[in-house]
N, C-alpha and C positions, 0 to 999 in steps of 0.2 A: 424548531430544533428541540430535542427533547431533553429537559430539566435533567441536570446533573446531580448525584446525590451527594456530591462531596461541595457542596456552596456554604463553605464556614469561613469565617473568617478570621484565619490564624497571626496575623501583624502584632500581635501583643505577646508577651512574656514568651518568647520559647528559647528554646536551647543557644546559647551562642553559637555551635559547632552546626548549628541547622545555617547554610547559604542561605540569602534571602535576595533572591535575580531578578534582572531590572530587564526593562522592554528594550530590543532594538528597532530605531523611527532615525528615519534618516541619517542614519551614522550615529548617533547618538546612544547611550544607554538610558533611556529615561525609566522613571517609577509610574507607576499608571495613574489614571486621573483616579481613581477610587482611593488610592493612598490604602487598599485593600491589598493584601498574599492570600493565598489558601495555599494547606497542606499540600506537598506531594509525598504518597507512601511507598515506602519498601515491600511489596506484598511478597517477601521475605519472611520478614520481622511482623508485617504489620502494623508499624507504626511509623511515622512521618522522620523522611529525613532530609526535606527541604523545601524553602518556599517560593511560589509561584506567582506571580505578578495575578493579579483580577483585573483584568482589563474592562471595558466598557465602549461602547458605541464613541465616543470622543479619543477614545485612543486608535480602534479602526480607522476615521476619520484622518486622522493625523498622519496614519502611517501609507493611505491610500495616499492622500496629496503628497506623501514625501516620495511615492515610488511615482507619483505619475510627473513630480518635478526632474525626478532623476530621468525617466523618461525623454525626456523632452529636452535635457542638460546636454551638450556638447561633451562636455565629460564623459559622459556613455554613448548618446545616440551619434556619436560624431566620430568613435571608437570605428577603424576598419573591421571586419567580419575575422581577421586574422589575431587583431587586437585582444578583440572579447576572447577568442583561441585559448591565446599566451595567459590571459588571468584563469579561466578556467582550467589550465595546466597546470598552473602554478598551486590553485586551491586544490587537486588534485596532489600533490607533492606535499602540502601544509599537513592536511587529512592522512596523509600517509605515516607521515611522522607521528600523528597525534592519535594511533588508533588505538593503542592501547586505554591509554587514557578514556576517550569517548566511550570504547567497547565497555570498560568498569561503571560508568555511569550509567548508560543504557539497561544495562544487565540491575544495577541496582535499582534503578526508577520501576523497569516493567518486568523485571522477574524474570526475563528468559535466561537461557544459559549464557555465559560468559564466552564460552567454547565457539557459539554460534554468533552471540552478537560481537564480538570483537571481530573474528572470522568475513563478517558483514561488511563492518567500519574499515577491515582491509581491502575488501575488493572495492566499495565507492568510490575510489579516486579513482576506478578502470572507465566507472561512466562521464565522468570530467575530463578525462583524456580523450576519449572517445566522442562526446558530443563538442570540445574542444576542437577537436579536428576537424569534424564537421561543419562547426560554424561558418567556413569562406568554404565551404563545398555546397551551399545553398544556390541554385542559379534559377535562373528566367528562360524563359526560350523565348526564339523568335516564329511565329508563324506564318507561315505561307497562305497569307491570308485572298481571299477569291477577289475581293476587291481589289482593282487598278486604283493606283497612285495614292495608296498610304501602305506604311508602315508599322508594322505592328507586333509586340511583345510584350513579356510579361513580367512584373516583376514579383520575387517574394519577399514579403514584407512581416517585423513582429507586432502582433496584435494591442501592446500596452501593457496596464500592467494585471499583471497575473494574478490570483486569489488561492492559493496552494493551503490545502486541509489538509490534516493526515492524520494518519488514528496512531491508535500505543501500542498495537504490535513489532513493529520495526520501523520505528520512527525513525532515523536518518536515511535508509535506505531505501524507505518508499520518500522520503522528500525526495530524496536527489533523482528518482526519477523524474519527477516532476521538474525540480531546482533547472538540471545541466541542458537538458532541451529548450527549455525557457530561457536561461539566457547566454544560450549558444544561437538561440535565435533574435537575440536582440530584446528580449521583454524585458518587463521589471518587477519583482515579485512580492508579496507580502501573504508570509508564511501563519497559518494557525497551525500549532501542533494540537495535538490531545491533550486535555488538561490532567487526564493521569499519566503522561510519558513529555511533560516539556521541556524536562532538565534536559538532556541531552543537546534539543534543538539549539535553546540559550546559550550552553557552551559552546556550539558548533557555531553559531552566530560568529563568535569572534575571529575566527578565520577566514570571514570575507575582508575585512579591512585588511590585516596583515599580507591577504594575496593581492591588495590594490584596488578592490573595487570601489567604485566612486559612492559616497553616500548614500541611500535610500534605494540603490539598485536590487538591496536584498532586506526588508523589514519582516520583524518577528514579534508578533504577538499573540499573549496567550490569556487563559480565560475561559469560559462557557459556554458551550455552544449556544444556548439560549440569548443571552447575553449579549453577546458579538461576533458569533457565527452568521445571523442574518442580516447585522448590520454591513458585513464582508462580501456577502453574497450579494446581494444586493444594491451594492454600492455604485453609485450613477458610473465611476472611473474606474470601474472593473471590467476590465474585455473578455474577463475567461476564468472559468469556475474551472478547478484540479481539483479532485474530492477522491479520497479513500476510506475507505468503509463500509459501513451494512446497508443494506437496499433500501429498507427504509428511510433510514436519513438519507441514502443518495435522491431517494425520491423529493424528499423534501425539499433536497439543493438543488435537484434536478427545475422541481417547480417555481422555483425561487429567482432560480438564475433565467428561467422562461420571461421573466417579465420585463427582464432588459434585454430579452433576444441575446443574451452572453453566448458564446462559446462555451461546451462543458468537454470535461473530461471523468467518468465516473469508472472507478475502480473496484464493484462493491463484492459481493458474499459471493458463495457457491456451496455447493454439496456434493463432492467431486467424488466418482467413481473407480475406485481402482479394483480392476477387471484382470480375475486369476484363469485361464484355461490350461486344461489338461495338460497341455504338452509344453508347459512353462517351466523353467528349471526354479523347480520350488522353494527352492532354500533363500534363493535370490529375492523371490517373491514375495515368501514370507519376511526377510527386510525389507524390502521395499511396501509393505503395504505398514510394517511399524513403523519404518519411517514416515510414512503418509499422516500416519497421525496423532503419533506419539510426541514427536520430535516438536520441536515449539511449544509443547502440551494443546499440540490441537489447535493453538491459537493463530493460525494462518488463512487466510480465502481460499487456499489451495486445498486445505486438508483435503485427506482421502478417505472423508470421514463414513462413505459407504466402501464394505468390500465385496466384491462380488465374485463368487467363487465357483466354475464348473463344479457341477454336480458328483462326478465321478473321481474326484480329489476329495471334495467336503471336508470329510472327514480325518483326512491327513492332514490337509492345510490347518483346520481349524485348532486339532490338537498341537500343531509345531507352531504356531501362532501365540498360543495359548502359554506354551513353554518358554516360549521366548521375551514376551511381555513381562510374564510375572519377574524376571531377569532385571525391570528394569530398575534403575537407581535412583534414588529422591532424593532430594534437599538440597541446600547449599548452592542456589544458581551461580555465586562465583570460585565453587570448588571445580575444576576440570573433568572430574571423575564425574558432577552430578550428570541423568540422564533426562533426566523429567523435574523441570522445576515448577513455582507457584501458576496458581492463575495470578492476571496482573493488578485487578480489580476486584472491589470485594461484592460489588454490584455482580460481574460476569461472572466470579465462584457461586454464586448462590444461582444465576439461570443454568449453571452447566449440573448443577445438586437437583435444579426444577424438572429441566429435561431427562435425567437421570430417573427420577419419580415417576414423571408420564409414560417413559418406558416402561418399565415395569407394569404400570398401573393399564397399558395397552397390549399386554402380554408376553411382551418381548422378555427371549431368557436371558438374566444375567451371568454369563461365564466367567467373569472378572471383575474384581474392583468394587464400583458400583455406589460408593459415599466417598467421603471427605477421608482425606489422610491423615492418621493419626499415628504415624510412625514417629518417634523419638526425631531423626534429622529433621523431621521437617519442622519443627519449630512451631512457634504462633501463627505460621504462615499461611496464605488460603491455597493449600493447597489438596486436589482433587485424586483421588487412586485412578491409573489407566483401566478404565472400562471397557469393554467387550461384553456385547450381547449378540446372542444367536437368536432363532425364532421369529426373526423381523421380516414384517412382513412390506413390500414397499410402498403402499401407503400409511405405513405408520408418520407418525410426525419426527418420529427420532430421524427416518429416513427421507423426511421430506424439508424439515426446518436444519437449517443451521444451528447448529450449539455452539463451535468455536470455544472448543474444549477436548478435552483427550480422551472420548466418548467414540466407539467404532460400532457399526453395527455392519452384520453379517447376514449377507441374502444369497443362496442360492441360485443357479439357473440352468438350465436347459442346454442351451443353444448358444449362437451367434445371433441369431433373433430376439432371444429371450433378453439377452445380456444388453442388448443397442436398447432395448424396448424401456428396458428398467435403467439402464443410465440414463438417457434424455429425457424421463416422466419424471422431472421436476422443474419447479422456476429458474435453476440457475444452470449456468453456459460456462463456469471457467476453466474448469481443468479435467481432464480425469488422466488415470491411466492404465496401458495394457500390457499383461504378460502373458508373452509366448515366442518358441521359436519361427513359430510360420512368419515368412516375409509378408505372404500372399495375406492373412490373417493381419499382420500389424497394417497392411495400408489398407486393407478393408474396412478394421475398427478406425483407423486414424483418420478417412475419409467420411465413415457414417455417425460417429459423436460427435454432439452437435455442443463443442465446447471451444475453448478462443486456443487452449493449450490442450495438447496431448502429448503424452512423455509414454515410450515401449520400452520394455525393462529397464525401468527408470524411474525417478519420480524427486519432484521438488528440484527440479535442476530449472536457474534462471541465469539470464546474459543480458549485460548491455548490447548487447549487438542480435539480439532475437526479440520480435515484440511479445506484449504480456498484455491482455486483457483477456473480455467477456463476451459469451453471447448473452441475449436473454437479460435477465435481470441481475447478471452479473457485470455489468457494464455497459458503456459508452468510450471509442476509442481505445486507443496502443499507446502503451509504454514502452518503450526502452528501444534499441535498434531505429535504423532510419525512419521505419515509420511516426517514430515520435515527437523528433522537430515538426513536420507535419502539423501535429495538433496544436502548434505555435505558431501558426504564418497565415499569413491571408494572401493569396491571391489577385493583383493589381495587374489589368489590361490596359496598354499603352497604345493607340492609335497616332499615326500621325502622317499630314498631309507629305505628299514629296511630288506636287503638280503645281501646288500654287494657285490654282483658279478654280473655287467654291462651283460646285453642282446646285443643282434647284435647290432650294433655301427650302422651297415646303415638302420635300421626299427625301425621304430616310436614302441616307447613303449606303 
């Protein structure tokens, strides 16, 4: 896992008004073995406004044996499939009550807008109700099997307990995709959040005991990826790696979780194409292609951080694009009004400033933005100007790497040929999307992009009840919608005699 640049250790002298949040291991709130916090920052402000437990390989440990006792407790595994339902409902109704709240903390930990992340924090209780219902909808079949005189069917079963990672873009709403399928299907989980976004998670901790669930069936620890991300991964009593974020480290948890033959779920990066043609009502499009990557400041897997624009538009698109961007608002992520807030990290402001560079320094035109903002709202905050460049060509690296940043480049094309050609020529598979009125045209494009999502005049719209991954090296497995539980269940074939008098002992029956 790759060294974090924020490993200080803040436990001494700070502000009293600074929280200082304790681990959840087994129902418990405990302090970490390190007797170490580090900072969490306002990338706002830019400076710390709370502290975070330092966890270590003896706290993973701890909190895997607490989920995998829960596991195994009557308490839970003894819970009907209707049972687990009712709590999951219930946490869904807690979460509903409590979103404003959460939505403020979130917004203040990772900078996004308050508009959007509370917005977030209210729909999450759709996917607890949803995977709630679910739960006693899980069945077996019986098969009609060739052999005479046995019986035979199947049952679905939850795999143990869970190892649920999640980055700092939308930390409670990428948990819970992970959380509600897991244990709607019976697992038991133990949650890493990002160590620049874990306030959130820690507050939200507290609403599994108040909805009833049994001790250790939900532990939260936070911390380093270096640290005790691999001791997590890794861990003999881990049945299944849930991992969100960048490809590289998926790869890493990918290789890691190899070694126990784990179960993985990988959620990671893309460079997702939204595709303008001619006869697309452009005013719509030009929204939706700002929303594509404007909106979160870029900071999403989805962005639509390539635009790809018929040829015979270019030129209009690009200027009403152009008009519309510069329109946008900065500062203040828990003013309503703001439109564009900080980057979350002071680490990601400075690669999304790198890649900004290499563009340039690769020819690409800058039409927009292009450095650090230095507007009066925005304060001490790391925040970056919406960028747009033209002259990009597709294998530039702007075009081909991930920034995860509020960074748009603008290609050109042809055709319906040219346009398929240049979205799928890159490593990643998550998202793209297309504008235009042709029917014939949107299932054409929606059948030949070779991504997990595709959204037609549209874009960034997600559902618990629609799945959400990758192709390519944008993932492994589906989130959200039935296909999700899935990635929680294993599989058990039940044979059984109904003749009573054994065949050749030495021939396969």
């Amino acid at each position: 896992m790759a060294t974090s640049t924020r490993q200080t250790n803040a436990a001494a002298e700070k502000p009293e008004e600074m929280k200082k949040h304790r681990l959840l291991i087994g129902g418990n709130w405990a302090e970490p073995s390190t007797g170490k916090w580090f900072e969490s920052m306002n990338p706002y402000t830019a400076r710390p406004w709370a502290l975070v437990p330092r966890s270590a390989k003896e706290d993973i440990n701890r909190a895997v044996a607490a989920a995998k006792a829960a596991f195994h407790d009557p308490a839970w595994r003894g819970l009907t499939a209707t049972a687990r339902g009712h709590l999951l409902r219930k946490l869904a109704d807690l979460i509903a009550a409590d979103a404003e709240r959460l939505g403020k903390i979130e917004s203040t930990d990772n900078g996004k807008l308050i508009a959007e992340m509370a917005a977030q924090v209210r729909y999450i209780p759709q996917w607890f109700h949803y995977f709630g219902g679910l739960a006693d909808k899980i069945e077996g079949r019986v098969i009609p099997i060739d052999k005479p005189g046995v019986f035979n069917f199947t049952r679905e079963e939850p795999l143990g307990v869970v190892a649920a990672i999640t980055p700092w873009n939308s930390p409670l709403l990428l948990a819970t995709w992970k959380l509600a399928p897991a244990l709607a299907a019976g697992n038991t989980v133990v949650w890493k959040p990002s160590e620049f976004s874990s306030v959130s998670a820690l507050e939200f901790g507290e609403l599994f005991e108040r909805a009833g669930f049994p001790p250790g069936v939900v532990n939260i620890v936070t911390g380093f990826g270096n640290e005790v991300g691999e001791a997590l991964v890794t861990h003999r009593d881990v049945a299944k790696v849930a991992f969100t974020g960048g490809d590289k480290t998926g790869e890493q948890v990918y290789a890691m979780a190899a070694r126990g033959i784990k179960h993985v779920t990988l959620e990671l990066g893309g460079k997702s194409a939204n595709i303008v043609f001619d006869d697309a009502e452009v005013e719509e499009a030009v929204k939706g292609v700002v929303s594509g990557i404007f909106a979160a400041t870029g900071q999403t897997c989805i962005a639509g951080s390539r635009a790809l624009i018929h040829r015979p538009i270019y030129e209009q698109f690009v200027e009403k694009l152009l008009a519309l961007a510069k329109t946008a608002k900065m500062g203040n992520p828990l003013e309503t009004s703001t439109q564009v807030g900080p980057v979350t990290t002071q680490p990601q402001y400075q690669k999304v400033l790198d890649y900004i560079r290499i563009a340039k320094e690769e020819g690409a035109v800058c039409a927009l933005g292009g450095g650090p903002a230095k507007r009066p709202e925005c304060g001490d905050g790391w925040f970056v100007e919406p960028t747009i460049f033209t002259g990009v060509k597709p294998e530039m690296r702007i075009a081909q790497e991930e920034v995860f940043g509020p960074v748009l480049s603008i290609i050109p094309f042809e055709d319906e040929e040219e346009a398929i050609r240049i979205a799928n020529d890159t490593m990643y598979g998550l998202a793209a999307g297309v504008w235009t009125t042709s029917i014939r045209r949107a299932l054409t494009m929606s059948e030949r992009l070779a991504a997990g999502t595709v959204w037609v005049n549209t874009y960034r719209a997600v559902s618990y009840m629609s799945p959400f991954g990758g192709y390519k090296r944008s993932g492994i497995g589906r989130e959200s919608g039935i296909d999700a539980i899935r990635e929680y269940l294993q599989t058990k074939s039940v044979w059984i005699d109904t003749v009573g008098k054994a065949p050749n002992p030495f021939v396969m029956r």
